[in-house]
VEXSEMI-396200 format. One line per field, with one value per residue (C-alpha): residue number from 0; residue in three letters; y, x, z. Coordinates in steps of 0.5 Angstrom, whole numbers, plus 500, padded with zeros to 3 digits. Example, Ala and Ser with C-alpha at 12.3 -4.5 7.8 and 13.67 -1.06 7.14 Angstrom:
2
num = c(0	1)
residuo = c(ALA	SER)
north = c(491	498)
east = c(525	527)
up = c(516	514)
END
This chain:
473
num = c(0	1	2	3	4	5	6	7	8	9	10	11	12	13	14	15	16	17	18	19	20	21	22	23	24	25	26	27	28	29	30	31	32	33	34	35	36	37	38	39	40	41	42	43	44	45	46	47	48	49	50	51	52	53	54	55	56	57	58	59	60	61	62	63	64	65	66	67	68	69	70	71	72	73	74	75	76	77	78	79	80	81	82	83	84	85	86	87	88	89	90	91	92	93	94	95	96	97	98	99	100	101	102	103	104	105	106	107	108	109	110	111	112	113	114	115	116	117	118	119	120	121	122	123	124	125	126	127	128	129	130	131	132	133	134	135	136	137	138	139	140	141	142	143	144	145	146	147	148	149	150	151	152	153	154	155	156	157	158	159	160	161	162	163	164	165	166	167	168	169	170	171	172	173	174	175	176	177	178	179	180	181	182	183	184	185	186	187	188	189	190	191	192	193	194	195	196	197	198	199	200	201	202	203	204	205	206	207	208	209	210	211	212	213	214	215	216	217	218	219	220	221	222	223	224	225	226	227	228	229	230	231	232	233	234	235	236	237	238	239	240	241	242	243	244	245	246	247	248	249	250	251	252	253	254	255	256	257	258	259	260	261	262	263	264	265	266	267	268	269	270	271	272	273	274	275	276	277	278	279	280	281	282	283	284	285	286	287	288	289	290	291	292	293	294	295	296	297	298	299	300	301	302	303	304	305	306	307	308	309	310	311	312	313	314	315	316	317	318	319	320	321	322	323	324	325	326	327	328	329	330	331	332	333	334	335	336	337	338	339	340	341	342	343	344	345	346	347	348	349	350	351	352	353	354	355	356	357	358	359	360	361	362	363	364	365	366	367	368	369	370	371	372	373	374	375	376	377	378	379	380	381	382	383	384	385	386	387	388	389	390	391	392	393	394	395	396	397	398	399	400	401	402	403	404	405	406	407	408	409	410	411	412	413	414	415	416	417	418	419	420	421	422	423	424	425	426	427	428	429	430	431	432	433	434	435	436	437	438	439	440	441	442	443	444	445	446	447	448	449	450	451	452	453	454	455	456	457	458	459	460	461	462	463	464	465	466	467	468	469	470	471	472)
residuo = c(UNK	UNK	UNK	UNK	UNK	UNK	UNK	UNK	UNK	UNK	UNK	UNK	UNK	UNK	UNK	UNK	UNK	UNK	UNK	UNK	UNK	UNK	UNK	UNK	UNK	UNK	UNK	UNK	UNK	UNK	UNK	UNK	UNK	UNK	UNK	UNK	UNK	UNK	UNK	UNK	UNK	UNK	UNK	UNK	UNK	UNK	UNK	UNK	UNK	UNK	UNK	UNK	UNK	UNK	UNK	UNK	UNK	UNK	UNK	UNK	UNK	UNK	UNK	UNK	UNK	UNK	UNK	UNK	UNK	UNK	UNK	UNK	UNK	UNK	UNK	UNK	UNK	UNK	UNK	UNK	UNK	UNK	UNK	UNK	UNK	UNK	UNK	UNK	UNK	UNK	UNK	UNK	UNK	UNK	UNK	UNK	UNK	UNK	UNK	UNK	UNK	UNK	UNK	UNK	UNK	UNK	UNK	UNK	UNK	UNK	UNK	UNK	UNK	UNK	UNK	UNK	UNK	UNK	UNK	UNK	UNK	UNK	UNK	UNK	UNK	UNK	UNK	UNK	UNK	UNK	UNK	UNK	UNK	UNK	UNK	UNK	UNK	UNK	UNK	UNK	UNK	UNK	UNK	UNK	UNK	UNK	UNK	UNK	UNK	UNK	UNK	UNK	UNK	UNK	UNK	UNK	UNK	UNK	UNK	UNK	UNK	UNK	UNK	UNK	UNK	UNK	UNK	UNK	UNK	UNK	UNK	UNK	UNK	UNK	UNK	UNK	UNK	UNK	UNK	UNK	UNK	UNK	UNK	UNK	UNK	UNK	UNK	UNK	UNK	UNK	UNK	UNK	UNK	UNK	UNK	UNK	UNK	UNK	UNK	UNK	UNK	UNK	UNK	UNK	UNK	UNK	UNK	UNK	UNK	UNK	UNK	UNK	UNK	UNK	UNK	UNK	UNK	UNK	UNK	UNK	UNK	UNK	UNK	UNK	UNK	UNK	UNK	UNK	UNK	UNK	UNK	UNK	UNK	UNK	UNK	UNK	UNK	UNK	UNK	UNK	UNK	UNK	UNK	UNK	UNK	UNK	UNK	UNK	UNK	UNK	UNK	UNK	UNK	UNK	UNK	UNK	UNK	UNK	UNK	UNK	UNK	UNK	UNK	UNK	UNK	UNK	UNK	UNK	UNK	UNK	UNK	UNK	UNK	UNK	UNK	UNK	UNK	UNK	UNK	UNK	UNK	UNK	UNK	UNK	UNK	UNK	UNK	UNK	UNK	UNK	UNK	UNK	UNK	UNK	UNK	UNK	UNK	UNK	UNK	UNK	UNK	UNK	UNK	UNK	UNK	UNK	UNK	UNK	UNK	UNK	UNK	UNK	UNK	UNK	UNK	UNK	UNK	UNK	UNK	UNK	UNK	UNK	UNK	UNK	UNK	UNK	UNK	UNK	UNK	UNK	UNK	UNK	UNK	UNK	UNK	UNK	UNK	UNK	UNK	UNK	UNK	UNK	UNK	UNK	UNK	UNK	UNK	UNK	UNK	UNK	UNK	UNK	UNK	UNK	UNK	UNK	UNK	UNK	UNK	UNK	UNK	UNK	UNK	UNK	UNK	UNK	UNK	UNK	UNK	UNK	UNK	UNK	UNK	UNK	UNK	UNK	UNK	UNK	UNK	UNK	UNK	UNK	UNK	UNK	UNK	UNK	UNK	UNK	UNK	UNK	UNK	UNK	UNK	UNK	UNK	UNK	UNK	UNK	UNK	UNK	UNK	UNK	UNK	UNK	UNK	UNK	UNK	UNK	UNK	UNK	UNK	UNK	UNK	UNK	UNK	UNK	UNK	UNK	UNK	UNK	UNK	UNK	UNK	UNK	UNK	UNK	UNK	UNK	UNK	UNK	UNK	UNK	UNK	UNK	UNK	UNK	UNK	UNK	UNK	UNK	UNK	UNK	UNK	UNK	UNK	UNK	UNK	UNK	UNK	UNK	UNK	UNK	UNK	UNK	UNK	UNK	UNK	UNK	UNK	UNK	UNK	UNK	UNK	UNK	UNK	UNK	UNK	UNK	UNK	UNK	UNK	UNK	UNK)
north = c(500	505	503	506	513	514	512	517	522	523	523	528	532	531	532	539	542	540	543	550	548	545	550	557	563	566	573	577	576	582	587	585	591	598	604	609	606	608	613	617	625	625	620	623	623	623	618	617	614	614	606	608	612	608	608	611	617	616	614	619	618	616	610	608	607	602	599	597	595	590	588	585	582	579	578	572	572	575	568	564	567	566	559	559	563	557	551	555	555	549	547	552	548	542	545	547	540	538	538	533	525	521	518	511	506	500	493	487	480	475	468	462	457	454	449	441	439	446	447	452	446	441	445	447	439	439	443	439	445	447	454	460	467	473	479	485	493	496	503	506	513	516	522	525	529	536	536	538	544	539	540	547	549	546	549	556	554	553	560	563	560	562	569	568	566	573	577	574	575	582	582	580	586	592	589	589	596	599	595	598	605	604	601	606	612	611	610	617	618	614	618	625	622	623	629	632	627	629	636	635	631	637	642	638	637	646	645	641	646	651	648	645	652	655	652	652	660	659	661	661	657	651	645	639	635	640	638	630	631	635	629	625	628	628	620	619	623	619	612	614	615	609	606	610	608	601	601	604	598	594	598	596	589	589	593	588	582	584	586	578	580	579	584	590	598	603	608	614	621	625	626	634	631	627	631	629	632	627	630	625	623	616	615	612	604	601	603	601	594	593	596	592	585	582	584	580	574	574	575	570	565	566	565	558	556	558	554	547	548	547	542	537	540	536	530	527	527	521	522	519	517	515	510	506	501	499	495	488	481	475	469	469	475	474	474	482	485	480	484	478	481	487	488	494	496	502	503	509	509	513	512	515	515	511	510	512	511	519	522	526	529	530	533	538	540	542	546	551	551	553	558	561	561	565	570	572	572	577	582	581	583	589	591	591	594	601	601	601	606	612	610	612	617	620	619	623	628	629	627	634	639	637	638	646	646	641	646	652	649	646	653	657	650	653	660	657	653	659	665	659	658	667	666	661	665	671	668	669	668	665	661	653	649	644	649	649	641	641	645	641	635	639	641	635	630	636	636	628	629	633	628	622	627	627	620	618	624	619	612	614	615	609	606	609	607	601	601	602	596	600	599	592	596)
east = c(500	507	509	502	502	509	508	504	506	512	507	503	509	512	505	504	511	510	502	503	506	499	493	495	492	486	488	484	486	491	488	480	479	483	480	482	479	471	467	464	465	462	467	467	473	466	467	459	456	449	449	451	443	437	432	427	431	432	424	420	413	409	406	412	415	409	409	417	416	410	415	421	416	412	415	416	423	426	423	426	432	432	430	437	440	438	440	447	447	446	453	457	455	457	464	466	463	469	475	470	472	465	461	458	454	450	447	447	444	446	444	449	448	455	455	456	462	464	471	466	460	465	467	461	457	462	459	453	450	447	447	451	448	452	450	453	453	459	461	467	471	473	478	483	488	487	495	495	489	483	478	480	479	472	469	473	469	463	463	463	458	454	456	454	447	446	449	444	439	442	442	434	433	435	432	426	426	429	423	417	419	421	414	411	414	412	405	405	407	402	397	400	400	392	391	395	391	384	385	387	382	376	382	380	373	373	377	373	366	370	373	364	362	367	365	358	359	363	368	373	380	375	373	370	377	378	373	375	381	380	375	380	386	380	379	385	386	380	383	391	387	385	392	394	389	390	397	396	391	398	402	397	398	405	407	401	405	411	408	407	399	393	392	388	388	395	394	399	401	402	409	409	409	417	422	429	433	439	446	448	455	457	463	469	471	473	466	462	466	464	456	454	451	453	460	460	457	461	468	465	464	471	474	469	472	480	478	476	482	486	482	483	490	490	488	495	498	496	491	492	486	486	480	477	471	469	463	460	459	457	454	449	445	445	452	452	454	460	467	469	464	467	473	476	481	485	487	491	493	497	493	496	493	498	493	486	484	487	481	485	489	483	479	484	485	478	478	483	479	473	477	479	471	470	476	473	465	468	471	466	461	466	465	458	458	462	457	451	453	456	449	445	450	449	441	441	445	442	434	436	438	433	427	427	428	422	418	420	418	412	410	413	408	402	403	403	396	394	396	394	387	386	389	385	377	380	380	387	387	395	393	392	388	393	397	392	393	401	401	396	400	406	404	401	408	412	408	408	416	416	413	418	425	421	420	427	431	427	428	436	435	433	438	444	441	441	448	451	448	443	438	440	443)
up = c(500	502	495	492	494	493	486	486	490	485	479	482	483	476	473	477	474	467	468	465	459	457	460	458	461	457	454	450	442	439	434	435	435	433	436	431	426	430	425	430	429	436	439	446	452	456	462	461	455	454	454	462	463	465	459	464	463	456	454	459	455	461	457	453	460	463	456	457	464	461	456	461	465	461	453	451	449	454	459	454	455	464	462	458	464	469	464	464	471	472	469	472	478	475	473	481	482	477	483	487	488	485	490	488	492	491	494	489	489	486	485	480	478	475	470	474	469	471	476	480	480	482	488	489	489	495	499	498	495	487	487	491	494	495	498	497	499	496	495	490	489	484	484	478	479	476	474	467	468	464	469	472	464	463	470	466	459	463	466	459	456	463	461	454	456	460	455	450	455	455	449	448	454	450	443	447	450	443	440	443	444	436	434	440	436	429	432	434	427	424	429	426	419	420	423	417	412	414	414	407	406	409	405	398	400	400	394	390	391	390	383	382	383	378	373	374	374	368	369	363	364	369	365	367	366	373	377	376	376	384	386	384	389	394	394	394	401	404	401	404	411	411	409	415	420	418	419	426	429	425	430	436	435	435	441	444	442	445	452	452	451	446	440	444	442	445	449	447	447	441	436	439	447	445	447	447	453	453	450	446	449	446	451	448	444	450	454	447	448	456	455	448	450	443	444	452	448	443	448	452	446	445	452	452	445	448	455	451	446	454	455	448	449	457	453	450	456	462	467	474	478	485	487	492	495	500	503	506	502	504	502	507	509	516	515	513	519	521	521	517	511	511	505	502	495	494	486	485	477	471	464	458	451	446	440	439	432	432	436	440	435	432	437	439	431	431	438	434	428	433	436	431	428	435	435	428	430	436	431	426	433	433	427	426	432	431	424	428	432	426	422	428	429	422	421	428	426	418	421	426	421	416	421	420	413	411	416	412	406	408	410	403	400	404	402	395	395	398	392	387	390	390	383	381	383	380	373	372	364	366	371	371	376	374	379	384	385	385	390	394	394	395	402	403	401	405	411	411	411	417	420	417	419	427	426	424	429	434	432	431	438	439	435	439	445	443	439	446	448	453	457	461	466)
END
């Protein structure tokens, strides 16, 4: 037994030295990510990014803020992702449970009948007997020394993949929210789109008894083709109004189902209620790489693929595994809790594998190869990440600039259907209805676009937010 543990012994103190030169330590790979190269002419040296501010604080529209608390509660997606989060959890445990022996135990019962020809019958018929029964309760131990890092690099591979889960979650989080309050404000434009819609369509109505009664009078430059062609422009108002409002119910039914609830109608504020306070600091690379819960999954994803190289790395050089059993057996039952049933065994071993059919060589190829798959979705990950965040920088910044300038042509485009329309009674020889309609529509696209450039100064808002990964905070 002297002999066992000191064979041991000095294996355990060989394989201790020679274990750095397996497991190596994780390190974040170089050139994933180059801060220089980050398109953000707002890039600032802010400690704060806007990823650090509760989205309460970004969106402020009271029911907008009860939507999204209903959505984190309730959305199905994000109880999908817990569930993942408790499934990961689950094997971070088994992982820490790696350092420990493995505990069995048993009771047997066996009853033979040997052969009478057999060396066991022979032996047996002497006693006069045709059978033997054993008795048995036993339990064994099996301990492997952690000596080349295997085990510590699971429980490590199982930890990222446990942060992995929780970034997905966050992930889900912050999509949710940018959801929401994306479909929420659309719907306010949409509720904007026909306030203006039914005005141009009580505008056309006027236009078109106008444009009838002109030409009942007789006047000279308006012809029947006039009449039709102002009804027309009327229909065509009323039918885009029903467009509008039908996208609005559509609307309605998709912030429902991301609350986790049936299709049922929004309550909501208005377009001119929004108002965006908060300063668009976006903070610097190193804070979008900390707060962006794809780029943690994505790391992590990297960081398991790293911990399982070590692990098929550990599995060319031998094992050395410590066993023992124990327990009682007897022929009789009786006989169980005599001390001459009691036995024990002590096992202690080195295994090292010589030829496998080149499993292991194998295995450990394609753990390099799926490392280097993680290494590339990673920089892939920050790459899209610092697109994501320059386009909704430019559509804030363009949507911004464009807002002022569309309402000042919308106010020169009304200023114009209102001289046409004067001209238009005055009977000005020079003057076209065809003009008057023109001008009509104009108003009407320009006044629609106002609506669209506030719509898309908010959703790059939201875009942002999300592009830096905020919210799951």
């Amino acid at each position: 037994m002297k002999s066992i543990y000191k064979i041991l012994g000095i294996g355990l103190i060989f394989f201790t030295a020679q274990a750095c030169f397996v497991a190596k330590e994780y390190q974040e790979p170089e050139g994933i990510v180059e801060e220089e190269t980050f398109r953000t002419d707002q890039l600032s040296e802010d400690s704060l990014s806007l990823a650090e501010v509760s989205w309460k604080d970004i969106f402020t529209d009271a029911y907008l803020q009860e939507y999204i608390d209903k959505a984190l509660v309730n959305n199905i997606d994000i109880r999908i992702a817990l569930e993942q989060i408790s499934a990961a959890e689950a094997y971070v445990k088994q992982g820490k449970a790696g350092y420990w022996p493995s505990v069995n135990a048993g009771a047997d019962y066996t009853l033979s009948y040997p052969s009478k020809n057999g060396s066991q019958g022979a032996l047996l018929s002497q006693t006069g007997k045709d059978h033997v029964e054993i008795y048995s309760l036993a339990g064994n131990l099996s301990w492997e020394a952690d000596i080349w890092g295997k085990i510590r690099s699971q429980k490590r591979a199982f930890d990222a993949s446990y942060l992995q889960t929780v970034a997905a979650h966050q992930t889900v989080k912050t999509g949710l929210i940018a959801g929401i309050a994306s479909a929420y404000y659309q719907l306010l434009a949409i509720d904007k789109q026909i306030e203006v819609t039914e005005q141009t369509i009580e505008t056309r109505k006027i236009s078109l008894e106008t444009t009838q009664a002109l030409k009942e009078a007789g006047a000279g430059n308006i012809t029947s083709t006039a009449v039709q062609q102002t009804e027309a422009q009327y229909l065509g108002a009323k039918a885009m109004l029903i467009d509008l409002k039908n996208q609005a119910r559509l609307l309605e039914n998709v912030i429902s189902i991301l609350m986790g609830e049936e299709p049922h109608a929004i309550e909501r504020s208005s377009l001119e209620e929004q108002d965006l306070t908060e300063e668009l600091h976006v903070g610097v690379p190193l804070q979008l790489l900390s707060n962006r819960p794809d780029v943690i999954a994505a790391e992590n994803n990297y960081r398991q693929a790293f911990e399982m190289t070590n692990v098929a790395r550990a599995n060319f050089y031998p094992s050395l595994t410590i066993g023992a059993s124990g327990g009682v057996e007897a022929l009789k039952l009786d006989n169980w809790f005599d001390a001459n049933s009691l036995f024990a065994n002590v096992l202690g071993g080195i295994t090292a594998p010589i030829f496998n059919g080149r499993q292991i060589k194998t295995q450990y190829e394609v753990s390099k190869i799926q490392q280097e798959q993680a290494r590339l979705n990673y920089r892939g990950v920050l790459l899209q990440a610092s697109k994501d965040v320059s386009d909704a920088l430019y559509n804030y910044e363009a949507s911004t600039a464009k807002i002022d300038l569309k309402r000042s042509q919308r106010e020169l485009l009304e200023k114009a259907v209102e001289d046409s329309q004067e001209l238009l009674k005055s009977g000005y020889n020079n003057f076209s209805y065809l003009e008057v309609l023109t001008a009509q529509e104009n108003v009407l696209n320009s006044s629609l676009e106002v609506i669209n450039s506030q719509l898309t100064q908010l959703n790059a808002m939201v875009d942002l937010y999300q592009a830096l990964g905020g919210g799951w905070k």
